[in-house]
C-alpha positions as CSV (number, residue, x, y, z in Angstrom):
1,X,-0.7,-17.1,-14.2
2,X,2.1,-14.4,-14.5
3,X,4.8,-14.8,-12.2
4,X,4.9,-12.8,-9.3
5,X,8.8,-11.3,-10.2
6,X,7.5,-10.0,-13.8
7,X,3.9,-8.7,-12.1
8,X,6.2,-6.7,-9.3
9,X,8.3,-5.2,-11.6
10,X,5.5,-3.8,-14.0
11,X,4.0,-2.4,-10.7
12,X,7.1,-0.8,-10.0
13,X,7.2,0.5,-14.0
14,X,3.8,1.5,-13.0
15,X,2.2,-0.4,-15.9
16,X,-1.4,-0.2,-16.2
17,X,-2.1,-2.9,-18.0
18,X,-0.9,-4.8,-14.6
19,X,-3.2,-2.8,-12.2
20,X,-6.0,-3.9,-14.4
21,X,-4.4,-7.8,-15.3
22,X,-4.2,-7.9,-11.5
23,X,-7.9,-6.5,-10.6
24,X,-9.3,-8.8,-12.7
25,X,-7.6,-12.1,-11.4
26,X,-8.8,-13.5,-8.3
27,X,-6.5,-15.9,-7.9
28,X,-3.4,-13.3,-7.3
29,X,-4.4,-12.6,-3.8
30,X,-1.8,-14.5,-2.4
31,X,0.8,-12.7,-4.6
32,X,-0.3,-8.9,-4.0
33,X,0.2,-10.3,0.0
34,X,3.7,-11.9,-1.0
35,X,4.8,-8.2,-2.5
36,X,3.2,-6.5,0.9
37,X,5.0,-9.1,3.2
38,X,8.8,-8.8,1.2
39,X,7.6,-4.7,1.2
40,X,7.5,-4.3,4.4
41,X,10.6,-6.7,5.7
42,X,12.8,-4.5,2.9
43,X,11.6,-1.5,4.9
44,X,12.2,-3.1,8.3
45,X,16.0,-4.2,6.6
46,X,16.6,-0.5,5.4
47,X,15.8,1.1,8.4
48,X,18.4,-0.8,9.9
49,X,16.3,-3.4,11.9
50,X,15.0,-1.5,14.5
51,X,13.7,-3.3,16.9
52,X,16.0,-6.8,16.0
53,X,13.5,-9.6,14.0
54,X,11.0,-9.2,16.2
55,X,10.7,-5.8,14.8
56,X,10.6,-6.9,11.5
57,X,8.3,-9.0,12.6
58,X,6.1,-7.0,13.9
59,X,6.4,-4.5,11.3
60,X,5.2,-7.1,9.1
61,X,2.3,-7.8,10.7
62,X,1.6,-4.4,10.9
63,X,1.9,-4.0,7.1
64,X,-0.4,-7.1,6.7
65,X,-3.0,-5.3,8.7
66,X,-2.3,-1.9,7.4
67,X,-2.8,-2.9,3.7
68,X,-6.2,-4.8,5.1
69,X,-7.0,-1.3,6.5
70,X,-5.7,1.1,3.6
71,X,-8.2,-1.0,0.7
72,X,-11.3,-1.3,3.2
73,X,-11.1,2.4,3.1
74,X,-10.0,3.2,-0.4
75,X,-12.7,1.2,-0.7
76,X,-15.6,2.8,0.7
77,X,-14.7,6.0,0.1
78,X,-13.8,5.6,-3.5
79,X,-17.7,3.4,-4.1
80,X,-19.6,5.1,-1.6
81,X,-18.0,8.7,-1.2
82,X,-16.2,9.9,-4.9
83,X,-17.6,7.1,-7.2
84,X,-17.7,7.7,-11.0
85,X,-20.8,6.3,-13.0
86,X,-18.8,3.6,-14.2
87,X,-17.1,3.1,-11.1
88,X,-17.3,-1.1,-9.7
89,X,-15.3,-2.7,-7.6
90,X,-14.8,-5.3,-4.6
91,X,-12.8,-5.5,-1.6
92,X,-10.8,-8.3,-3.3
93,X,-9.5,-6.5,-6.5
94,X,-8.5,-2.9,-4.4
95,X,-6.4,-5.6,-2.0
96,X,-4.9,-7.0,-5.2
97,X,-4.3,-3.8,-6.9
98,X,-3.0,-1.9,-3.9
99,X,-0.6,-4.7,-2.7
100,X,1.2,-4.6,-6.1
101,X,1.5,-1.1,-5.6
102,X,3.7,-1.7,-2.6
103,X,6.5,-3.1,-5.0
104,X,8.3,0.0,-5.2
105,X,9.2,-0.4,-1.4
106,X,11.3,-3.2,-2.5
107,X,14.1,-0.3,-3.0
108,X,13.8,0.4,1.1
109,X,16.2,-2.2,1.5
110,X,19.2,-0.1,0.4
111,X,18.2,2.1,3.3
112,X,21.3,0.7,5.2
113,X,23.4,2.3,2.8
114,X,25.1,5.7,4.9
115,X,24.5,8.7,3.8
116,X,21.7,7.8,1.1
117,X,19.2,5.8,3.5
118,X,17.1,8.8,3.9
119,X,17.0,10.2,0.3
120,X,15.8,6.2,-0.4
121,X,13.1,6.0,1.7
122,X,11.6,8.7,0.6
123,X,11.9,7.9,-3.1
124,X,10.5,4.9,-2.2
125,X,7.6,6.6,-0.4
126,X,6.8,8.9,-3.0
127,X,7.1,5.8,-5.9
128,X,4.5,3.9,-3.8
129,X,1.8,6.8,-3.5
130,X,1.8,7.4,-7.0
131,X,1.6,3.5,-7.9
132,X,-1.5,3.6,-5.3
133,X,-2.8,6.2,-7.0
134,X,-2.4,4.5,-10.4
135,X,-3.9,1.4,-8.2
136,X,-6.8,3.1,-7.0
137,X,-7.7,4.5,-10.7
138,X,-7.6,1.4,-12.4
139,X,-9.5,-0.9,-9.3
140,X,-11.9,1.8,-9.2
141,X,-12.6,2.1,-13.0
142,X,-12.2,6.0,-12.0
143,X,-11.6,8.4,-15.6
144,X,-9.9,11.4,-13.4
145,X,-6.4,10.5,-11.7
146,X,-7.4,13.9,-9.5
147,X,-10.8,11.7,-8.0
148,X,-8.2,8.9,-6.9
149,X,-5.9,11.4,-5.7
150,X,-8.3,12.2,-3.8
151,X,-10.0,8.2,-2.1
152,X,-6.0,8.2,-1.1
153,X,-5.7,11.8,0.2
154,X,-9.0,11.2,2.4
155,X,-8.2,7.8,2.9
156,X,-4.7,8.9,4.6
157,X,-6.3,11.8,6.5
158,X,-9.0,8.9,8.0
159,X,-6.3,6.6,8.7
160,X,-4.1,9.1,10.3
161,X,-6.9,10.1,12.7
162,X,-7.4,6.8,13.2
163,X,-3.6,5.9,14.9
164,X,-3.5,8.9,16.2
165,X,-6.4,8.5,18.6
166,X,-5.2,4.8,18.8
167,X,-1.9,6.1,20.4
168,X,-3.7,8.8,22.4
169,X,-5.8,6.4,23.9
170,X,-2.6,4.0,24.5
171,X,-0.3,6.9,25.8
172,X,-2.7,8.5,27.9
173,X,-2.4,7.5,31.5
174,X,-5.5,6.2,33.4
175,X,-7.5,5.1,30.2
176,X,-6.0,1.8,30.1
């Protein structure tokens, strides 16, 4: 089994050959979590650790369940909505691909550095779409990057709906 080090870093060269070495191996579940887990505590680091550890913490968690989230819909929508004829995958290889393509976000740590922090995080951000992207192509055995361009840009859109009502529902008085 590859080390997890050498496997984030050809995610974060945006290697194919490791979007598909990592669809195909079922036992690196618990590494595409470890790169989602250090992810997401470099980005609660960067932005300055809002919130103390609990915040990272939290923010954790809420990676954790975000990533869970992100591949049930990339999912669906990229097998049930937008699939190719060739297209076959499980819930198990777009959570392995699409937590290696968080490995980028490892840069969000150098957020905390004045003056650049905000020109980090969004290189960071824009790195990790286009490592989903690559992510979603290869779980989803998909021949057009545009087709997983688009599972991401509908997944977003559903997901964004989704928190929004969330905090709507949480925000507005009397519905609690």
């Amino acid at each position: 089994m590859a080390s997890m080090m050498d496997r984030m870093i050809r995610a974060a060269k945006l290697d194919i050959l490791l979007y598909e070495e990592v669809e195909a191996d079922k036992g690196a579940m618990g590494q595409a979590m470890g790169v989602v887990v250090l992810a997401s505590i470099a980005g609660g680091f960067g932005s300055g650790i809002q919130g103390g550890l609990s915040g990272v913490f939290v923010g954790t968690i809420g990676a954790l369940i975000g990533w869970l989230i992100w591949a049930g819909l990339t999912y669906l929508i990229g097998t049930k909505l937008l699939p190719e004829p060739q297209t076959r995958a499980d819930l198990g290889e777009m959570l392995r691909t699409i937590g290696f393509a968080s490995s980028p976000g490892l840069i969000r740590v150098l957020g905390v550095i004045p003056g650049i922090g905000g020109l980090v995080l969004l290189v960071s951000a824009i790195w990790m779409l286009v490592a989903m992207i690559i992510a979603v192509r290869q779980a989803l055995d998909y021949q057009s990057t545009f087709r997983a361009v688009g599972v991401c840009v509908i997944g977003w859109l559903i997901q964004g709906l989704v928190l929004f009502l969330v905090l709507l529902f949480f925000a507005t008085p009397g519905l609690e």
